[in-house]
C-alpha positions in Angstrom: 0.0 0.0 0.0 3.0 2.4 0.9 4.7 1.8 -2.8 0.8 3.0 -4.2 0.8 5.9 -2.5 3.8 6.9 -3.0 3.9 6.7 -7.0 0.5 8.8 -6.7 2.2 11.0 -4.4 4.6 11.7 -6.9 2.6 11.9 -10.3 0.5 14.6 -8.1 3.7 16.6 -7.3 5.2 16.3 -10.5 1.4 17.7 -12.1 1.5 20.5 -9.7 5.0 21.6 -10.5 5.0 22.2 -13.9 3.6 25.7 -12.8 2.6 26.9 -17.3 1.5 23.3 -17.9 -0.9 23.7 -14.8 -2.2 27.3 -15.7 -2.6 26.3 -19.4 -4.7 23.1 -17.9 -6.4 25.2 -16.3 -7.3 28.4 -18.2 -8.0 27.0 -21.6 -11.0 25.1 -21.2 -12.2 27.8 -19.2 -11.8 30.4 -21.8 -13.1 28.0 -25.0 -15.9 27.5 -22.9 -16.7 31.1 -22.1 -16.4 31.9 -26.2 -18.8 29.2 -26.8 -21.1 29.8 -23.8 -21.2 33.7 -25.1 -21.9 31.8 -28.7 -24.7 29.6 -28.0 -26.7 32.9 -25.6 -24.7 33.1 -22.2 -26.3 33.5 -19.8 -29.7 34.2 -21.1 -29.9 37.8 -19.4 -28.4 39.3 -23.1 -31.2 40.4 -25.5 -31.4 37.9 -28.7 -30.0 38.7 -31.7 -32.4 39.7 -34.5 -32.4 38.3 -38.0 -31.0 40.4 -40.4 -33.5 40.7 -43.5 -32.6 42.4 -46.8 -35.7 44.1 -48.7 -35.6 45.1 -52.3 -38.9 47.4 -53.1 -39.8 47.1 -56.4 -43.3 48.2 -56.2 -44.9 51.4 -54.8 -48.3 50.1 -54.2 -50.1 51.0 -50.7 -49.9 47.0 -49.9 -45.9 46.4 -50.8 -45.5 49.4 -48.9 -47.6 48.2 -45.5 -45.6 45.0 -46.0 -42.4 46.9 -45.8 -43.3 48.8 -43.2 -44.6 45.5 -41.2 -41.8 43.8 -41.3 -39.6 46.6 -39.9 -41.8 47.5 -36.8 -41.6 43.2 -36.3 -38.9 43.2 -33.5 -37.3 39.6 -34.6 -36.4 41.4 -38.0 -33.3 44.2 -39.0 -34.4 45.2 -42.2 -32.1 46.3 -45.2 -33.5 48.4 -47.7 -31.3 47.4 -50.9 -31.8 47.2 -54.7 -31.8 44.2 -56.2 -28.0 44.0 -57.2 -26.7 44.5 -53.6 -29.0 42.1 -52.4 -28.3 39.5 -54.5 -23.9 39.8 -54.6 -24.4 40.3 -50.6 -26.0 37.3 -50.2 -24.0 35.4 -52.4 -20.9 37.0 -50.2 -22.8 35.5 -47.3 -23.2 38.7 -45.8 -27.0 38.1 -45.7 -28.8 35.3 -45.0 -32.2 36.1 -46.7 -32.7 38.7 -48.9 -37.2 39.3 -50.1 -38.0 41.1 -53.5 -41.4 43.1 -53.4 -41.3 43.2 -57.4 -43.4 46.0 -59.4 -47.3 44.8 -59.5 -46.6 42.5 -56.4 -49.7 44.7 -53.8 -51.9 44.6 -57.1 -51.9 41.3 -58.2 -51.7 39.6 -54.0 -54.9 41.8 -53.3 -56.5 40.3 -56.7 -55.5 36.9 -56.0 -56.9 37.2 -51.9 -60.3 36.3 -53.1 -59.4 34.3 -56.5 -56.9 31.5 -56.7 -56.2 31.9 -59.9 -52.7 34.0 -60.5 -51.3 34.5 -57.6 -48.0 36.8 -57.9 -44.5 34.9 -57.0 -42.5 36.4 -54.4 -38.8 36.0 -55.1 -36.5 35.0 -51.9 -32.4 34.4 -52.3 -31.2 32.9 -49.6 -27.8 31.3 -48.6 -27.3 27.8 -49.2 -25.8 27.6 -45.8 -28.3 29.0 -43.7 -31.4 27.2 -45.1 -32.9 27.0 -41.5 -33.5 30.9 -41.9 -35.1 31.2 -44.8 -38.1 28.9 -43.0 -38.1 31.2 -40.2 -37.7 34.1 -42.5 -40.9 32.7 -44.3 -42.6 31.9 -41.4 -42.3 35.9 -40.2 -43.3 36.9 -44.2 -46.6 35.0 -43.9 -47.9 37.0 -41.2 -47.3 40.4 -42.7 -48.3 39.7 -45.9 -51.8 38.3 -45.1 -51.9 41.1 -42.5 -51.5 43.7 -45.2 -53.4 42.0 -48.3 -56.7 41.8 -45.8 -56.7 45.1 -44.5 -56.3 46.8 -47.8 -59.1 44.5 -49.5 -61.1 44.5 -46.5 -61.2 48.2 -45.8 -58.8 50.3 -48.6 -59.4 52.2 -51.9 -57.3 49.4 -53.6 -59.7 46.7 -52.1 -62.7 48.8 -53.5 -61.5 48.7 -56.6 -60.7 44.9 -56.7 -64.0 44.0 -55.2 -65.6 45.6 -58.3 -63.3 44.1 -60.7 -64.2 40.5 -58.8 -67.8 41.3 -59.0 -67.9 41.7 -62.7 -65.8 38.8 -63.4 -68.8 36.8 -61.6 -71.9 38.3 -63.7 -70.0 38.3 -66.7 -70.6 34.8 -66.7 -73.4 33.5 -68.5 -74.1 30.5 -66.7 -74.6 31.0 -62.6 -74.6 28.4 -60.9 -75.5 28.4 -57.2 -71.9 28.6 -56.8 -71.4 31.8 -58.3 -74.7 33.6 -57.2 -73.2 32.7 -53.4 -69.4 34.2 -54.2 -71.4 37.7 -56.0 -73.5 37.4 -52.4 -70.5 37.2 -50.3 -68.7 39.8 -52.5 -71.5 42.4 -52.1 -71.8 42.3 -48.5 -68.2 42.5 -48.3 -68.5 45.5 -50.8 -71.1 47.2 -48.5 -69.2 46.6 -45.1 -65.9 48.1 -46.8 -68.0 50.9 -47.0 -69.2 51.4 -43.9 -65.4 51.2 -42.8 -64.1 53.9 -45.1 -67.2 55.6 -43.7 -66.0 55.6 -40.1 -62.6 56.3 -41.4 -62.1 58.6 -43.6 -59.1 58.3 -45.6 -56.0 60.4 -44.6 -54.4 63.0 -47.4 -50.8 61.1 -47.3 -50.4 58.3 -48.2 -47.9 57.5 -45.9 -50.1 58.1 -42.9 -51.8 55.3 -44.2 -48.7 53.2 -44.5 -47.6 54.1 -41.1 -50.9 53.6 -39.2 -51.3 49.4 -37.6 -52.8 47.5 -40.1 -56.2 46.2 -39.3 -56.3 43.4 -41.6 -56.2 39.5 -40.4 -54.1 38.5 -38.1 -53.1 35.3 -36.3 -55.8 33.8 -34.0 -53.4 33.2 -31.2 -50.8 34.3 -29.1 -48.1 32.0 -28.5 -46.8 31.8 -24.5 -43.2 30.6 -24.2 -41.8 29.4 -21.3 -38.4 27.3 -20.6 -39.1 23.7 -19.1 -36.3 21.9 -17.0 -36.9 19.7 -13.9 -36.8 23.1 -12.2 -38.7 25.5 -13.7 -38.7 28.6 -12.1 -35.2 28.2 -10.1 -33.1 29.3 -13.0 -34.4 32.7 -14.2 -33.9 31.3 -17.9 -31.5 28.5 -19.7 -27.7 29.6 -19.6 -25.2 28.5 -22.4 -22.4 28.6 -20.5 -23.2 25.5 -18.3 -23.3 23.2 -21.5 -20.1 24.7 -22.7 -18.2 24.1 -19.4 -19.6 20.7 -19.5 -18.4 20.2 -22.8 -14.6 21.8 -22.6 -14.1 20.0 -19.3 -14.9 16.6 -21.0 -12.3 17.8 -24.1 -9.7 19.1 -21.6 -9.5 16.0 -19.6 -9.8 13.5 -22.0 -6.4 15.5 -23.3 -4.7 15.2 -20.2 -5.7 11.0 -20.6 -3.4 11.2 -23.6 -0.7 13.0 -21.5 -1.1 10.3 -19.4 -0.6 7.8 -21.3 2.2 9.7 -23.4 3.9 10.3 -20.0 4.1 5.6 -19.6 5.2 5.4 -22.9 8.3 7.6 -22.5 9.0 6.2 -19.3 9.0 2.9 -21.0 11.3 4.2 -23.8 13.6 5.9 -21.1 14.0 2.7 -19.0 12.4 4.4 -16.5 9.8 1.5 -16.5 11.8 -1.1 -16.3 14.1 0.7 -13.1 10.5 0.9 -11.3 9.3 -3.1 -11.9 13.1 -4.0 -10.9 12.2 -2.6 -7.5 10.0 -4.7 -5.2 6.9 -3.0 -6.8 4.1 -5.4 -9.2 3.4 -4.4 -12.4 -0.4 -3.7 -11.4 0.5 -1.3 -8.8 2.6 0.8 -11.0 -0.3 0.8 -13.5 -3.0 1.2 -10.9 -0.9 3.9 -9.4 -0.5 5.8 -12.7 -4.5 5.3 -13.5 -5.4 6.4 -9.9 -3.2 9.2 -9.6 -4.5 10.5 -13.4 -8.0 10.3 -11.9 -7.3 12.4 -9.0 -5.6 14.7 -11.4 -9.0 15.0 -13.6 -11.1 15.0 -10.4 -9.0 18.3 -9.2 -9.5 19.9 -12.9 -13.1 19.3 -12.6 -13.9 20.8 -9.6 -11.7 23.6 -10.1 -13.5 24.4 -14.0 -16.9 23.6 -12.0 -16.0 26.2 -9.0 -14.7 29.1 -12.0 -18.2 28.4 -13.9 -20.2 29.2 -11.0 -18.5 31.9 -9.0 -17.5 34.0 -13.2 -20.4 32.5 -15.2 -23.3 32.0 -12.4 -23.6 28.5 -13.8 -26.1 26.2 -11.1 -26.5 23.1 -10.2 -30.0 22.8 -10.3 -29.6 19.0 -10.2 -27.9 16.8 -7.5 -24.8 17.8 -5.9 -24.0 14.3 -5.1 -25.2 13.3 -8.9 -23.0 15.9 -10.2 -19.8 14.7 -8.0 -20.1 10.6 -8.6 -20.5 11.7 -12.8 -17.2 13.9 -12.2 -15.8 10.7 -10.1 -16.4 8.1 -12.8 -15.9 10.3 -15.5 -11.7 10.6 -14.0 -11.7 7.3 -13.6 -13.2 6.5 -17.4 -10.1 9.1 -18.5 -7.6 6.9 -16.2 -8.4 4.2 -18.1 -8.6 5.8 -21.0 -4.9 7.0 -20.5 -3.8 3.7 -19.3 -5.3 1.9 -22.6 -3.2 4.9 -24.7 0.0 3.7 -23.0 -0.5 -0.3 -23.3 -1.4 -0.4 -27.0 1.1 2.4 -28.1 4.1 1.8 -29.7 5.8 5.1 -29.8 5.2 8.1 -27.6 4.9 10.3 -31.5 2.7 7.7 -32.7 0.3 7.2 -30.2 -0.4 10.9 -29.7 -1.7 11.2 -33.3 -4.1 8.4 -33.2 -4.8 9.4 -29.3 -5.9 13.3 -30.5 -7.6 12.1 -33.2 -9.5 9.5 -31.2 -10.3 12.1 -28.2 -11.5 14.5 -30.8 -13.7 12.3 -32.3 -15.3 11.2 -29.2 -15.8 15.0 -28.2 -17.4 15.8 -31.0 -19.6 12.9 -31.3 -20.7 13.4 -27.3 -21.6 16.9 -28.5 -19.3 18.5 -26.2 -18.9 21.5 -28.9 -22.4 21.5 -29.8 -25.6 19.6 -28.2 -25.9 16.2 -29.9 -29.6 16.9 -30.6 -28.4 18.6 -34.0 -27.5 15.3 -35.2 -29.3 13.1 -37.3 -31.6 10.7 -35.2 -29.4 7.5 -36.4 -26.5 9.4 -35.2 -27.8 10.2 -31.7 -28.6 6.2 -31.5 -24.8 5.9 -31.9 -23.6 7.9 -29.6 -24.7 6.1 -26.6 -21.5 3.5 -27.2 -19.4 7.2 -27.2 -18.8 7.5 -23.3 -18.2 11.6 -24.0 -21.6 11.5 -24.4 -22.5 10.3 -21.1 -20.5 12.7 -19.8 -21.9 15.5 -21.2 -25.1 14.9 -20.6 -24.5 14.2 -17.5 -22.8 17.3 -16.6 -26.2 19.0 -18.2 -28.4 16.7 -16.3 -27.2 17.9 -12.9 -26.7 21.4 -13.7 -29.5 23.5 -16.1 -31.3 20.7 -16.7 -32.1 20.2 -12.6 -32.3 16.3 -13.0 -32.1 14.2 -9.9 -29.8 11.5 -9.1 -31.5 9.0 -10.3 -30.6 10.3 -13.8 -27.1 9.9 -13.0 -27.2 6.5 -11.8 -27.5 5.4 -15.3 -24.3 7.8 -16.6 -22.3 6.8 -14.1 -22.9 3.0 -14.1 -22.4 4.0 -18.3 -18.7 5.4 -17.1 -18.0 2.8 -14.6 -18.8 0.5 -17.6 -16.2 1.9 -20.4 -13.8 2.2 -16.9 -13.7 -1.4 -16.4 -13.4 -2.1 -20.3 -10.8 0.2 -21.0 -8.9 -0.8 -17.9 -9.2 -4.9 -18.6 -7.7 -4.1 -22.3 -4.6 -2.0 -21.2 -4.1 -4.7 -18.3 -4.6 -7.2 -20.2 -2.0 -5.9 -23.2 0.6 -5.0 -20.4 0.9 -8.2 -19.3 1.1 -9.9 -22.7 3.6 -7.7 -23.0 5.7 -8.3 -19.8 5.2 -12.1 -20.5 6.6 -11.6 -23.7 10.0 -10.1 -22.3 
């Protein structure tokens, strides 16, 4: 037992002495995960960012120019009045993501088409290629204002009177009427005679752009929608903040790299001799390794705690979940990187070679546990995958117990999940460092 804690002893003094490797440890993941926290909305207090809408006006008709003027009093929007060229070479540039054209005849042509199918005007929308997932937001926003302004003007402008008369006509120029038609000329005339009674309550203004300006009373959406933010607690956290996903996800990535230190650190020792010096002395080889897998996982244990206590003092990150959940995830998840470190050193063959294929494998496995961004962007097939990543336990772990306010019992599966891939990855390195001091 002495020889153990000895060897721990000294990986833990050896760790704390390398005073820049220590800060670097330290401050990186910290400051990656503050960028991407700010990224993906901080901590909710700061006001979302508005969607940035070029708007080409091509037509000077009262209902192209309500629409215009719609869509810039819509607080989600920030509209940029352009002509067509700019619109088009800025969003090719990809310095807009959706740029609308109201072209010439656009107002005359909706408003004739609100109670005919027939011809309905096209609205060209570039967007770029990249960003599809605004143009269906960007749509979404345009539906609204565009119904909004077609029915007020039919319903109650000079433009509606007009096309009202024009529809009316159409009908009893038809010779044959069926009972069809006689209801539509019905329903047109009483919508003829009520748009008169509203331009006789309101009287039309002399500007034109009085009329523009005023709220359109035209159809609107039948509801109103009422957001609110669900988690296990709702109504502890004042609203959802990003940097507690990002600190989870940075603090996965930064540990997992000092699993590949780890193991780096074995292979040179083996290479040195150093190895060999220590197993000559009365000390097993499973104590060394268990040693050098312990004292890793104290190592990541200390990181963690430190990255947790910087994201709640700095960032106001909570743990709205279980402490005790929060502490046996950061537990198994240090021993799952011991392991981890420990299989890096018994299946490497140089200290060069293994950190390549080490990196590469760490980075895969924090990308693929969504430790840079959530994994429910990924395709459904890919989600299914992830559960044999054990990043992904991790990380949702670490979100479990902190904005998502989760009890323990949803970290009794991550952890069994992490005690799992510990006992797998340790029985491989083991298993490879004795065929390989048997084959000596």
């Amino acid at each position: 037992m002495i020889p153990l804690v000895a060897l721990i002893r000294k990986d833990i003094i050896l760790f704390l002495h390398d005073k820049r490797a220590l800060i670097l440890t330290l401050l990186m993941p910290i400051l990656l995960a503050a960028f991407f926290g700010y990224l993906t909305g901080g901590s909710g207090k700061q006001e979302a960012s508005k969607i940035e809408l070029g708007v080409v006006l091509q037509d000077q008709h009262l209902i192209s120019q309500k629409i215009l003027t719609g869509l810039k009093n819509d607080h989600t929007l920030l509209i940029k009045e352009l002509n067509l060229e700019q619109a088009q070479e800025q969003v090719r540039k990809g310095k807009l993501a959706v740029a609308l054209v109201l072209p010439a005849g656009f107002g005359e042509a909706a408003g004739a088409a609100f109670f005919n199918a027939q011809g309905k005007p096209d609205l060209p929308i570039y967007f770029d290629p990249s960003q599809s997932t605004m143009l269906a937001m960007v749509k979404g926003i345009l539906t609204q204002h565009v119904m909004q302004s077609v029915s007020d003007e039919m319903f109650s402008g000079k433009s509606g009177g007009t096309t009202l008369d024009q529809s009316i006509a159409q009908v009893e120029s038809k010779l044959e009427q069926g009972p069809e038609q006689q209801e539509l000329k019905t329903f047109l005339t009483s919508l003829k005679k009520f748009q008169q009674h509203q331009q006789d309550q309101n009287p039309p203004t002399t500007s034109n752009q009085s009329d523009v300006s005023t709220k359109p009373s035209g159809l609107t959406m039948p509801f109103n929608t009422k957001d609110e933010a669900l988690s296990a607690k709702t109504g502890v956290a004042s609203g959802y903040n990003g940097y507690a996903h990002s600190f989870a996800g940075m603090t996965v990535q930064f540990i997992l790299f000092l699993a590949i230190d780890a193991g780096i650190s074995v292979l040179l020792s083996r290479k040195l001799g150093i190895w060999n010096r220590l197993l000559a002395a009365p000390i097993s080889m499973n104590t060394l390794i268990v040693a050098r897998g312990l004292s890793c996982a104290l190592i990541a244990l200390f990181v963690s705690c430190v990255i947790c206590v910087v994201a709640m003092l700095a960032f106001h990150v909570q743990i709205l979940g279980s402490v005790l959940g929060l502490l046996g995830i950061a537990i198994c998840f240090s021993l799952m990187t011991a392991s981890f470190g420990l299989l890096i050193a018994a299946f490497g063959k140089t200290p060069e070679a293994a950190r390549g294929i080490a990196t590469f494998a760490t980075l895969i496995m924090v990308m693929l546990g969504g430790a840079w961004m959530p994994s429910f962007f990924f395709p459904q097939w890919l989600q299914d995958l992830t559960i044999f990543i054990p990043t992904r336990w991790a990380v949702d772990g670490f979100d479990a117990m902190t904005w998502r306010g989760l009890g323990i019992d949803a970290a009794l599966p991550v952890m069994a999940a992490l005690l799992g891939f510990t006992s797998l990855f340790g029985f491989l390195a083991l298993w490879r460092f004795g065929r390989d001091q048997a084959a000596k």
